[in-house]
C-alpha positions as CSV (number, residue, x, y, z in Angstrom):
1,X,0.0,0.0,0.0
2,X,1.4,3.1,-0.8
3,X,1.8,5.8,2.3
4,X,3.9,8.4,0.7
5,X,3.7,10.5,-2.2
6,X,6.3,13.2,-3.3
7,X,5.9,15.6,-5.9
8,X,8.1,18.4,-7.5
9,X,6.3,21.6,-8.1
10,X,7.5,23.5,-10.7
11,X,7.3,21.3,-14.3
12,X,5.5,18.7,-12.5
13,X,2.6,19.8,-10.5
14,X,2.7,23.4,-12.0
15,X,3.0,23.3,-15.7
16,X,3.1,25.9,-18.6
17,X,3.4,28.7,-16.7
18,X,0.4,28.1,-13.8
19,X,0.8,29.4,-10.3
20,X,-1.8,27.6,-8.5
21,X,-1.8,23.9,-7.4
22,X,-4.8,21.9,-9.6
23,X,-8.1,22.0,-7.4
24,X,-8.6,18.2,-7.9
25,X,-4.8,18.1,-6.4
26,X,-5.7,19.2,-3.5
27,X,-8.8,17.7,-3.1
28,X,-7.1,14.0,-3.8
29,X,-4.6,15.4,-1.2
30,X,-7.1,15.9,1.6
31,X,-8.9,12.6,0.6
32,X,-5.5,10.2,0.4
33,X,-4.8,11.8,3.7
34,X,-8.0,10.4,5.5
35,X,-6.8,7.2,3.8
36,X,-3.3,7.3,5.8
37,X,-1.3,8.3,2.9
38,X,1.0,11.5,3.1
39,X,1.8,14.2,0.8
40,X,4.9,15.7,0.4
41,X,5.8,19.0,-1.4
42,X,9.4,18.3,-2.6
43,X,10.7,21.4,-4.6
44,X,13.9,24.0,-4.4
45,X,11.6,26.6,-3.6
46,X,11.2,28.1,-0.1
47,X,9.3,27.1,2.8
48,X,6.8,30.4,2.5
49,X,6.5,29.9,-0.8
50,X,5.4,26.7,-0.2
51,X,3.3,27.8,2.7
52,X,1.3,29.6,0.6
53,X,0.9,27.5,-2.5
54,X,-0.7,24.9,-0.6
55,X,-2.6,26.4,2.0
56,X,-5.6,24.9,1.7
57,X,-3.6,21.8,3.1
58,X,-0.6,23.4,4.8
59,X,-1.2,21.1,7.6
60,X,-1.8,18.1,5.9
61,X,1.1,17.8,3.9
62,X,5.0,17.8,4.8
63,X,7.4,20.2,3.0
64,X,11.0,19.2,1.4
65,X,12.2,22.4,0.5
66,X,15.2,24.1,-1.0
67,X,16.0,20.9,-2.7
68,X,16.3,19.0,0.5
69,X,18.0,21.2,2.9
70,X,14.9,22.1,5.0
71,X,12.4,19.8,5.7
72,X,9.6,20.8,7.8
73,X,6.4,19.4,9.0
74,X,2.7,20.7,10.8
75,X,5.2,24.0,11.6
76,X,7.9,21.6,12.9
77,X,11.8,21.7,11.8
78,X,12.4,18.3,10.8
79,X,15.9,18.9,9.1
80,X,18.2,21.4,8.3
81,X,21.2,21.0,6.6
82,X,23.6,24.3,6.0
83,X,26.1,25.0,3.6
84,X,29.3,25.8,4.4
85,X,29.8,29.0,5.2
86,X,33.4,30.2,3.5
87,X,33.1,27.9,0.5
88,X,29.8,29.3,-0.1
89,X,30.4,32.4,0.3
90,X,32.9,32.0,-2.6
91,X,30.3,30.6,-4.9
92,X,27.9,34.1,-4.1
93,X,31.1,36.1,-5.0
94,X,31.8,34.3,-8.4
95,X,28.0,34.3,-9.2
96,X,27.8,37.9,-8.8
97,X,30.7,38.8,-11.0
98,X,29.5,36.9,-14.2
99,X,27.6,39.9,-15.7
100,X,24.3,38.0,-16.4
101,X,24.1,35.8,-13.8
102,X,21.9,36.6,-10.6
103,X,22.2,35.6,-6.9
104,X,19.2,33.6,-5.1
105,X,20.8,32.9,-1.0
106,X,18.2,30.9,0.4
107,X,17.2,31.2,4.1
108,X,15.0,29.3,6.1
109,X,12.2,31.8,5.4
110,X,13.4,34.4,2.9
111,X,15.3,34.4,-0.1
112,X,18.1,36.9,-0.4
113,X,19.2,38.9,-3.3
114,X,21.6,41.1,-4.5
115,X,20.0,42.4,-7.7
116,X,21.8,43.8,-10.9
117,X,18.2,44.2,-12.6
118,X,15.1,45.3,-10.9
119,X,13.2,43.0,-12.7
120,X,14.9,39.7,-11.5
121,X,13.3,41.1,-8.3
122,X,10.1,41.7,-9.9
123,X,10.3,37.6,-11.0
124,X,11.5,35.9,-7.4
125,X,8.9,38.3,-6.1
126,X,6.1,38.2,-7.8
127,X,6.4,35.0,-10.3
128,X,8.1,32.6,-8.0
129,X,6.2,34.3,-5.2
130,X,8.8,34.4,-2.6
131,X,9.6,36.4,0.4
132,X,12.5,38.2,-1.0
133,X,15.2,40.4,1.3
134,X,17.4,43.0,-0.7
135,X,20.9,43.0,0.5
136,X,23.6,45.7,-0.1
137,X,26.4,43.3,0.9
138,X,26.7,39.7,1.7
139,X,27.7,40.0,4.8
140,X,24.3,41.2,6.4
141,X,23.1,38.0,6.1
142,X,23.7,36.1,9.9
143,X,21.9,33.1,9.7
144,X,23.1,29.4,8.1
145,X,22.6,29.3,4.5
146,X,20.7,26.5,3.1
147,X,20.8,27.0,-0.8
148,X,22.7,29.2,-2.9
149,X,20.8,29.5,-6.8
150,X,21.6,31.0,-9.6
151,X,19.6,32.3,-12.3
152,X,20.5,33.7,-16.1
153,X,17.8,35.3,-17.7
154,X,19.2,34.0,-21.3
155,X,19.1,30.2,-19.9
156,X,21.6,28.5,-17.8
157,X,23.1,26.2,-20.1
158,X,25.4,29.8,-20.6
159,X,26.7,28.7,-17.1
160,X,26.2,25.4,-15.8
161,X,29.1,24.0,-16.8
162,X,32.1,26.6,-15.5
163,X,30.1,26.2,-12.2
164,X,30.0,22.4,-12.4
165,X,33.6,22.6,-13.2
166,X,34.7,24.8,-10.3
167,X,32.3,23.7,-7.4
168,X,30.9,20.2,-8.0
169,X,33.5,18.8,-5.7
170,X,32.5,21.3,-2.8
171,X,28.4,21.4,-3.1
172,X,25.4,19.3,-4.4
173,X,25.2,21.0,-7.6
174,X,21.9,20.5,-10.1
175,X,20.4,22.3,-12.8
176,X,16.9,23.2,-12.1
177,X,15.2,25.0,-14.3
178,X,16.0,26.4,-18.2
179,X,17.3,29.5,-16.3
180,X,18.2,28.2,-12.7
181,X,21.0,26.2,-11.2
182,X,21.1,25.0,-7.6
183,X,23.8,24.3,-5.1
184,X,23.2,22.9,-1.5
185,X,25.4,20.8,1.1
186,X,26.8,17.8,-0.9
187,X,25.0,15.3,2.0
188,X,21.6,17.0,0.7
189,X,19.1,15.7,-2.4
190,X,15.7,15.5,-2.8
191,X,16.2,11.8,-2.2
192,X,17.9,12.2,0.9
193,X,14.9,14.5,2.1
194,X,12.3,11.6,1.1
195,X,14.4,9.5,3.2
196,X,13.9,11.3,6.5
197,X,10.1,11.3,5.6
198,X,10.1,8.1,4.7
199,X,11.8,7.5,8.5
200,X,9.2,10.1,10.2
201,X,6.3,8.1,8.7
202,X,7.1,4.7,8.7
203,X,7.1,4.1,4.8
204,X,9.9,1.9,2.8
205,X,10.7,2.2,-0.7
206,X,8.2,-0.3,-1.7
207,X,5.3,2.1,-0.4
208,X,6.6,5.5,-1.7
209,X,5.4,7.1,-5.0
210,X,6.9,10.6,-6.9
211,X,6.9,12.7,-9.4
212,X,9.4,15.2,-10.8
213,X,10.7,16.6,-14.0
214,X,14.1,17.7,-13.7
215,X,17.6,16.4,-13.0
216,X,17.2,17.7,-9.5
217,X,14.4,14.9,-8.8
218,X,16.3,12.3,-10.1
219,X,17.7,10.8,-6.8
220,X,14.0,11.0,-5.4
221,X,13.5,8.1,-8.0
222,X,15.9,6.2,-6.7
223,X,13.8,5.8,-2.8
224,X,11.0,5.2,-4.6
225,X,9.5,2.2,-6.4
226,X,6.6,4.0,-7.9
227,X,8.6,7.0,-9.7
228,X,6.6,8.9,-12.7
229,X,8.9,11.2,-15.3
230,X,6.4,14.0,-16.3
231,X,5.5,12.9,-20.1
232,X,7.1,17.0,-21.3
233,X,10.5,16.4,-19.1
234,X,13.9,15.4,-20.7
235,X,14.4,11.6,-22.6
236,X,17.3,10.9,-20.1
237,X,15.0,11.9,-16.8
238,X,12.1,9.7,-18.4
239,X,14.4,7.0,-18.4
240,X,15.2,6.9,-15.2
241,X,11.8,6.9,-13.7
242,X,9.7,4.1,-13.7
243,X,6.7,5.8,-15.9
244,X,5.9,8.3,-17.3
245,X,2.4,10.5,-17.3
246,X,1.2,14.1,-18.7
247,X,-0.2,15.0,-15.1
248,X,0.0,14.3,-11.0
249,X,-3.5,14.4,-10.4
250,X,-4.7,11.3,-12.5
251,X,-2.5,9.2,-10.8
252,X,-3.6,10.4,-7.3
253,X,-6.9,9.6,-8.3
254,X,-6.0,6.1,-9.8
255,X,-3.9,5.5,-6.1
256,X,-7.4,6.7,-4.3
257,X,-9.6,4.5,-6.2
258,X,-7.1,1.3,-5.2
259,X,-7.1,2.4,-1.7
């Protein structure tokens, strides 16, 4: 029986450009949940953002956010995993002297940013729909950092590999997005967050399902038997899950109806 389902947001629950979660999502959500099964938000974005997405269920469902480094549950810290500090702060410093590429510091509840264009502000702000913090300097930020992301407006394909290059022996690096790269503690994944879930509520491998889209859900495959590739994602990610579909919320209907 299955008792946990993880699924990626953005290209997997939100697709072509929505910003709400699917009505019937949330309703299979609130009804899987009287069945004993749990849902889990797993996404890079930030716990607020989260928050806010689902909050017609914000106390049904348990959060893996920032790719893994926070996971949180019913307003409860479950895990938090920092980077660290001095090698990160060399990453920031690199990021924000390539001339197109933008800084994303992620916080446990705000996202920090040190903008060259106002309207990279205008699109963490108001299109991602996070809590954003303007910064004059790096160094007003006191608390652990828990994501560092970087964004090019012209795609990050531009970029991914001098970062890979230079960092991937320091940090958990993954592209995320056409335009967004992310970089965490190397002990953090999506698949290590649905691990500590799995632990919190008594689920094995065998009873876990997910959903994702990008390269950055690919080791949340791997802790899950039941792993679905979103039908519009990459050839190589489709591989590597178990099958494929067009949308979340007819399988959460097809798990209901076995319940």
């Amino acid at each position: 029986m299955i008792r946990l389902i993880a699924s990626d947001v953005d290209g997997t629950l939100l697709q072509n450009g929505e910003r709400t979660v699917n009505p019937q999502v949330i309703l299979m959500i609130q009804r899987l949940k009287e069945k004993g099964v749990i849902f889990a938000a797993c996404s890079g974005r930030q716990y607020p953002n989260l928050l806010q997405l689902f909050h017609e269920v914000k106390d049904d469902i348990a959060y893996i956010c920032e790719d893994g480094a926070l996971i949180k549950y019913q307003g409860k810290t479950i895990s938090k995993t920092p980077m660290d500090h001095g090698l990160a702060m060399n990453l920031l410093e690199d990021i924000y002297q390539r001339s197109d590429c933008e800084i994303l510091l992620s916080g446990e509840t705000t996202s920090y940013l040190m903008p060259k264009k106002e309207s990279y502000v205008h699109h963490v702000e108001d299109e991602v729909g996070n809590h954003v913090t303007i910064l004059s300097d790096l160094s007003e930020v006191t608390e652990p950092f828990l994501k560092i992301s970087v964004y090019n407006e012209h795609g990050i394909d531009i970029d991914s590999d001098y970062f890979t290059a230079r960092y991937e022996n320091q940090f958990a690096c993954q592209i995320s997005g056409d335009k967004w790269m992310d970089f965490v503690n190397p002990s953090v994944s999506k698949g290590r967050g649905l691990n500590i879930l799995q632990d919190l509520f008594e689920a094995d491998r065998d009873s876990t399902m997910c959903f994702g889209d990008n390269y950055n859900d690919i080791p949340m495959f791997q802790e899950a038997y039941y792993s679905y590739a979103m039908m519009n994602a990459d050839p190589e990610i489709r591989k590597l899950a178990k099958h494929v579909t067009p949308n979340v919320e007819s399988i959460l209907m097809d798990v209901y109806r076995m319940i």
